[in-house]
C-alpha positions as CSV (number, residue, x, y, z in Angstrom):
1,X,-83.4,-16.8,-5.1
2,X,-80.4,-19.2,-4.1
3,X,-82.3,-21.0,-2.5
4,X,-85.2,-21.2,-4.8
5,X,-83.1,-22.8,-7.4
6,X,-81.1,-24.9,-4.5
7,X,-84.3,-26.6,-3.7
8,X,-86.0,-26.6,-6.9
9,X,-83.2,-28.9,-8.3
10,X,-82.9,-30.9,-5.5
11,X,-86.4,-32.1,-6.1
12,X,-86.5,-32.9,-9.5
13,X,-83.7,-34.8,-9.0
14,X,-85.8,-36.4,-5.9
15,X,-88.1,-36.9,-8.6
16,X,-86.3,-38.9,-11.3
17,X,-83.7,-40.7,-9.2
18,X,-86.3,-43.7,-8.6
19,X,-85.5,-46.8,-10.4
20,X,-88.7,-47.2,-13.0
21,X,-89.7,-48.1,-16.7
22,X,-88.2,-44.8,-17.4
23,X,-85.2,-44.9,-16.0
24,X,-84.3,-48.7,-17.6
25,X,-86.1,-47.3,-20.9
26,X,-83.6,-44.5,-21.1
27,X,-80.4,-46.8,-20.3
28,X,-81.5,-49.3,-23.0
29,X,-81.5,-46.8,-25.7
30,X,-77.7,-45.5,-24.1
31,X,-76.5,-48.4,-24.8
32,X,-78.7,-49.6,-28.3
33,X,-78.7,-46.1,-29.7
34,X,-76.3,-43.4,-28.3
35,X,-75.8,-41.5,-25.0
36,X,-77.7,-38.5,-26.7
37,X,-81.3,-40.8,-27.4
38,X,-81.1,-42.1,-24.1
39,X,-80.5,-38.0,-22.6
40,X,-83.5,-37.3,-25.1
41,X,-85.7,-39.5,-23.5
42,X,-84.5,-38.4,-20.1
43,X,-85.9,-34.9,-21.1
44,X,-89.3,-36.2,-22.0
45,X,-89.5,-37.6,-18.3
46,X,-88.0,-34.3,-16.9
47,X,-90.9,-32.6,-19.4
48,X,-93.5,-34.3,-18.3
49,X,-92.2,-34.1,-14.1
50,X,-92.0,-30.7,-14.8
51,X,-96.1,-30.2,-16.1
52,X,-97.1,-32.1,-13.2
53,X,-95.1,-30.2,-11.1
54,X,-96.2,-26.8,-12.4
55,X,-99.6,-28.3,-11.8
56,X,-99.0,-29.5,-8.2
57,X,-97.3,-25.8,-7.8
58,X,-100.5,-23.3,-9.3
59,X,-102.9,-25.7,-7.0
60,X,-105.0,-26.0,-10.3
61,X,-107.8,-27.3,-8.6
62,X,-110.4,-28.4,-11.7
63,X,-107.4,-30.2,-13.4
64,X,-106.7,-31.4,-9.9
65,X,-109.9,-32.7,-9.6
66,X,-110.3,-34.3,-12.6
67,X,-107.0,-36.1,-12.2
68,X,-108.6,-37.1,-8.9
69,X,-111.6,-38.4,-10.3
70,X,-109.9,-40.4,-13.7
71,X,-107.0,-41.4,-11.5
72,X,-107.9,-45.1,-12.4
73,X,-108.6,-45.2,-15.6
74,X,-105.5,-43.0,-16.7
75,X,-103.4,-45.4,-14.4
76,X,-104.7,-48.6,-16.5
77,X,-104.5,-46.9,-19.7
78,X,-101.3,-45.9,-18.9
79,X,-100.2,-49.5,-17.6
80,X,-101.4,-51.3,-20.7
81,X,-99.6,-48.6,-23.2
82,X,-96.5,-49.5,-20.9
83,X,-96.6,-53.0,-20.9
84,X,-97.0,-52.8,-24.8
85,X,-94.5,-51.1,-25.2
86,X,-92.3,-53.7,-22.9
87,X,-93.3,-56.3,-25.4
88,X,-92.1,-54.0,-28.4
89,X,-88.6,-53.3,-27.0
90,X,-88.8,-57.1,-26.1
91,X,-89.1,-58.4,-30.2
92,X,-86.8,-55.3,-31.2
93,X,-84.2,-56.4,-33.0
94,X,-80.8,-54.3,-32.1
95,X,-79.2,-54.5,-35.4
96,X,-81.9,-53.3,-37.8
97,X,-82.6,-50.2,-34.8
98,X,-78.7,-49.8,-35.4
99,X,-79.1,-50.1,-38.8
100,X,-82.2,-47.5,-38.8
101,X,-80.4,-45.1,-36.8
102,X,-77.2,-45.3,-39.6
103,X,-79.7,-44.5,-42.2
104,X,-80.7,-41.3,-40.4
105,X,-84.3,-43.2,-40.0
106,X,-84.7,-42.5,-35.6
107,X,-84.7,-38.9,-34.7
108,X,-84.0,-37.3,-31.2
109,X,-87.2,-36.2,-31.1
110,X,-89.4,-39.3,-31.5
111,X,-87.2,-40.5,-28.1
112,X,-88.2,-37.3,-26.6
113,X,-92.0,-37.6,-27.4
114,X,-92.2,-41.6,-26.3
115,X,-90.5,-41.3,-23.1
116,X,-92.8,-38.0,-22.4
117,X,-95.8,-39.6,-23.5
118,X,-95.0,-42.6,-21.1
119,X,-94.3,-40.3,-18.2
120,X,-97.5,-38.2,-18.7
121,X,-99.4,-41.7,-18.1
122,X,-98.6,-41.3,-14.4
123,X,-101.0,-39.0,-12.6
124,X,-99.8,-40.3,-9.4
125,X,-96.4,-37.6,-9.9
126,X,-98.8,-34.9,-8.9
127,X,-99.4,-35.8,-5.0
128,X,-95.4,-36.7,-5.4
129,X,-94.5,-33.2,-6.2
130,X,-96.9,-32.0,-3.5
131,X,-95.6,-34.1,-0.8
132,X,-92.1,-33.0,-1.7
133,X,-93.2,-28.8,-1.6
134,X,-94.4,-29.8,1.3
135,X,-91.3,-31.6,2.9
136,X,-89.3,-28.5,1.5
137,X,-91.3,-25.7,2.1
138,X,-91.2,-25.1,-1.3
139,X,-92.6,-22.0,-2.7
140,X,-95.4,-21.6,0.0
141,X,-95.4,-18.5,0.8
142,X,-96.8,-15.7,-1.7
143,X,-94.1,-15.1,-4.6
144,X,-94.4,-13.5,-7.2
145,X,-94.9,-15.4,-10.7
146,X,-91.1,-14.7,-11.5
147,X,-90.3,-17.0,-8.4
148,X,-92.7,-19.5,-9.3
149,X,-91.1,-19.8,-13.1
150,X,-87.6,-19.8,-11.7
151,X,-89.0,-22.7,-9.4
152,X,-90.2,-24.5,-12.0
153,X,-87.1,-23.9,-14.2
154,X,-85.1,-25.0,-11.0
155,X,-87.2,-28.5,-11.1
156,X,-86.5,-29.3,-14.9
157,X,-82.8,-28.7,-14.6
158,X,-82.7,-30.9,-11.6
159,X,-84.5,-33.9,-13.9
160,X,-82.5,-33.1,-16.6
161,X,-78.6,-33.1,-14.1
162,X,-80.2,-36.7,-13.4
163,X,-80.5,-37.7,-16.8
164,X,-77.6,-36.4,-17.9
165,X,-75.7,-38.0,-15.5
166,X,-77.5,-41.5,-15.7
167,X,-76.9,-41.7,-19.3
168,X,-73.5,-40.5,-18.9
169,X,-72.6,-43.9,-16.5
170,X,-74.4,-46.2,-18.6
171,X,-72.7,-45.0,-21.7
172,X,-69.6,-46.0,-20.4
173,X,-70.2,-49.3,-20.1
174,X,-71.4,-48.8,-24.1
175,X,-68.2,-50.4,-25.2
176,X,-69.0,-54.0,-23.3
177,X,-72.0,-55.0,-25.3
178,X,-72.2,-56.5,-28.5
179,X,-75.0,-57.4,-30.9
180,X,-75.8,-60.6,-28.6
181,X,-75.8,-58.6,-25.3
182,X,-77.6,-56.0,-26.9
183,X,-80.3,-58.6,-27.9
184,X,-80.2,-60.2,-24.3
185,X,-80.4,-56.0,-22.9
186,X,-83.7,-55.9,-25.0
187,X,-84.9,-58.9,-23.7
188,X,-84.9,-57.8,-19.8
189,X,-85.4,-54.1,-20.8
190,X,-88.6,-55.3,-22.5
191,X,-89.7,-58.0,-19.4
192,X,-88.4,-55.3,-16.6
193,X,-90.9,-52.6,-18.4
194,X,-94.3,-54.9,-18.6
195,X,-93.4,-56.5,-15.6
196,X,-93.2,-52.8,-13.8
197,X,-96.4,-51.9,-15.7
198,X,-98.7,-55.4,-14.8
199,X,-97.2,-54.5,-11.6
200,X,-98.9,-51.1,-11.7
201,X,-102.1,-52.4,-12.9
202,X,-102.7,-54.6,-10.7
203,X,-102.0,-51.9,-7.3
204,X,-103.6,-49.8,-9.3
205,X,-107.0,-52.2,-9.4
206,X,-106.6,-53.3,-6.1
207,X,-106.1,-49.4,-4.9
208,X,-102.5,-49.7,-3.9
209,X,-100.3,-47.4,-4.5
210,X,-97.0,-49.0,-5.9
């Protein structure tokens, strides 16, 4: 069971630790929003890890498939929605999103749903997970379904430590930024995003993995 748990957290913090549009979306909002909207988002990443883990895990083999088969079309669907949303961050204004969020008009919940919908448009997370059961022996053996839940349990928390923490650092450096550095952090958050994205598009029409 320790070690269960041990290794379940250990990859999804495997998992999240890569520096991606995620990662810069959720330090953006830290420092725009609040410590707690940037954690938020880091849950909707860890939530949406955590499906395709479960998915790598069960060996579902007609969703599988038909991640297989639409790999490319979910990876440029995905791609554009990501480097749209780039270009929104980038014409976001920091002090009417302050202002919005003063007036009770951004909710934890809508960070939690983007960042989870933007994570979900990565198929690619599946043969991730399955190299790193793999790599760890993770749950290959036959357990029984309470072992498998605790494993994938064991993977959320390990996304979420990650988040936590990454939001925690960048929170701390809160205090340095005002409304011109926030304006300039929306800037590069925005070009880092669609850059990462046309980035992705193009491996992904070329058939490189990047």
């Amino acid at each position: 069971m320790i070690e269960c748990i041990t290794e379940g957290i250990i990859i999804g913090i495997c998992t999240s630790i890569p520096v991606g549009p995620i990662a810069i979306l959720c330090i953006q909002r830290t420092l725009q929003k609040g410590r707690w909207h940037g954690f938020c988002s880091g849950l909707g990443a860890a939530t949406s890890d955590t499906l395709y883990a479960a998915l790598a895990l069960f060996g579902l083999s007609m969703v599988m498939s038909s991640i297989t088969a639409h790999q490319l079309i979910i990876q440029i669907v995905g791609s554009a929605i990501m480097m749209l949303f780039g270009v929104y961050i980038f014409f976001q204004n920091p002090a009417s999103s302050i202002r919005k969020q003063q007036e009770g008009g951004t909710n934890y919940w809508q960070e939690y749903i983007t960042a989870f919908l933007l994570t979900l448009s990565n198929p690619l997370m599946v043969f991730l997970f399955l190299g790193l059961f793999a790599h760890f022996s993770f749950l290959t053996d036959a357990h029984s379904p309470f072992y498998v839940a605790i494993g994938i349990v064991s993977i959320f928390c390990g996304a979420a430590i990650w988040w936590f923490f990454l939001t925690f650092i960048a929170s701390t450096f809160k205090k340095r930024f005002n409304f011109r550095g926030l304006w300039l952090l929306n800037k590069i958050t925005g070009i880092l995003i669609a850059l990462l994205a046309f980035i992705g598009l193009i491996g992904s029409l070329l058939g490189i993995s990047i």
